[in-house]
C-alpha positions as CSV (number, residue, x, y, z in Angstrom):
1,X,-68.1,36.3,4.1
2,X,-66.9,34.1,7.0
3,X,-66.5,31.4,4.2
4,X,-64.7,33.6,2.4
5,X,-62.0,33.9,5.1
6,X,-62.2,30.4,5.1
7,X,-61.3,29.4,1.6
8,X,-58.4,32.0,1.8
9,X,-56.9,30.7,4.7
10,X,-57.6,27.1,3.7
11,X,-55.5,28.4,0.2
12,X,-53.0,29.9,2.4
13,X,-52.1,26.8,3.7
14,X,-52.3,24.9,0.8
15,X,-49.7,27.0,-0.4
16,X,-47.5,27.1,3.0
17,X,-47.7,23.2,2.8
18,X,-46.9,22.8,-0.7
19,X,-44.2,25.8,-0.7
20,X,-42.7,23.1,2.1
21,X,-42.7,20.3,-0.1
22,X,-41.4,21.4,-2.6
23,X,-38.0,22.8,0.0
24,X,-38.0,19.5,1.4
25,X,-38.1,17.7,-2.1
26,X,-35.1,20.1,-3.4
27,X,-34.1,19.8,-0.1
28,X,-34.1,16.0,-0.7
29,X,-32.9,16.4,-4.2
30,X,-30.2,18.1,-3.4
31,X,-29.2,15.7,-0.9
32,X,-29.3,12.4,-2.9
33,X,-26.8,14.2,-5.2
34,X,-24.4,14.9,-2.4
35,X,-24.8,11.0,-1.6
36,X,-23.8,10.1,-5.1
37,X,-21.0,12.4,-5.1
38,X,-19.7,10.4,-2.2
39,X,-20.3,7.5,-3.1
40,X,-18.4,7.8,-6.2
41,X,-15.7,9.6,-4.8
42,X,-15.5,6.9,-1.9
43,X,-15.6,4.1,-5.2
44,X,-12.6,6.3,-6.4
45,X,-10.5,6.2,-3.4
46,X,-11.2,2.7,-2.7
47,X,-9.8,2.2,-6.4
48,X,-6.8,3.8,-5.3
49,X,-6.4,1.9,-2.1
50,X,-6.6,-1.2,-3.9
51,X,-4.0,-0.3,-6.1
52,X,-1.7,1.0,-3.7
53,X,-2.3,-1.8,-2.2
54,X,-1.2,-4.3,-5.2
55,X,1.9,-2.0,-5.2
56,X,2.7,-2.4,-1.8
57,X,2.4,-6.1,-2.1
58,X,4.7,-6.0,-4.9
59,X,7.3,-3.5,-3.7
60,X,7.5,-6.1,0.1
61,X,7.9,-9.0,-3.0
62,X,10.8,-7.5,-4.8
63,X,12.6,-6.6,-1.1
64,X,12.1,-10.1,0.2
65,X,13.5,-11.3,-3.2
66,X,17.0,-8.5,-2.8
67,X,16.9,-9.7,0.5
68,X,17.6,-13.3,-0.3
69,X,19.7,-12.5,-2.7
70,X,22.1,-10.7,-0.8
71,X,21.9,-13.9,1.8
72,X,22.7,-16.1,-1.3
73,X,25.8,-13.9,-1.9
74,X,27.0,-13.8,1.8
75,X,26.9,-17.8,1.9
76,X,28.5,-17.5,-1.3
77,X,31.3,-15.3,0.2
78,X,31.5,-17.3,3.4
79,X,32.3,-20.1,0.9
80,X,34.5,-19.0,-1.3
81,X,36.8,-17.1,2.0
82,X,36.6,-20.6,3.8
83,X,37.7,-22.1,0.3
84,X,40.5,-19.6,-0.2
85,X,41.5,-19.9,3.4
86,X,41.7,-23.7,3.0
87,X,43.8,-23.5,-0.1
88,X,46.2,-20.8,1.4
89,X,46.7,-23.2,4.7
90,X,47.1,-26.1,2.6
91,X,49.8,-24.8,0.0
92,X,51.5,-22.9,3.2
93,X,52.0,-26.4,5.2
94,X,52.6,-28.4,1.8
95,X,55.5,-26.0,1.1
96,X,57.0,-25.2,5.0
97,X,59.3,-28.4,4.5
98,X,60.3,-27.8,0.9
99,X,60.9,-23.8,2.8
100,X,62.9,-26.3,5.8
101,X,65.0,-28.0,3.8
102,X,65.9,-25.5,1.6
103,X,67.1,-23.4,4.3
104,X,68.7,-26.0,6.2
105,X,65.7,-25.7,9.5
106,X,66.3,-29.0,11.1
């Protein structure tokens, strides 16, 4: 009889040992799917780092590139003002005698 009890309790935990392997291997399962899940949806927004990233790079391009542009066109300005200033100083002091003489300004 007493190895009666034996067996069964020996069975029992058989059972109790293999009921907890097989919670820790679903257990585990379960697990390494979470994991992958992450993983991929890390990969995912990595992929959409980097590409907001390119993006970036190429929006701070095109600025720099309006940016010079709109120095190129105030040197241009600057120029042309100087050039026009220049011209108007020039005709003004090439005419004041022809003006002089015309009105009789000794």
């Amino acid at each position: 009889m007493s190895d009666q009890k034996e067996d069964v309790r020996g069975d029992r935990s058989y059972a109790e040992v293999r009921e907890w392997l097989v919670r820790i291997d679903a257990n585990q399962t379960h697990q390494t799917q979470l994991l992958e899940s992450l993983n991929a949806r890390a990969e995912k927004a990595l992929d959409k780092a980097d590409i907001a990233e390119d993006k970036a790079y190429e929006a701070l391009r095109i600025a720099k590139r309006a940016d010079q542009r709109i120095d190129e066109r105030e040197r241009e300005e600057k120029v042309r003002t100087r050039w026009l200033l220049g011209l108007v100083v020039t005709v003004m002091v090439a005419t004041l005698p022809i003006i002089a003489k015309f009105y009789g300004v000794d």
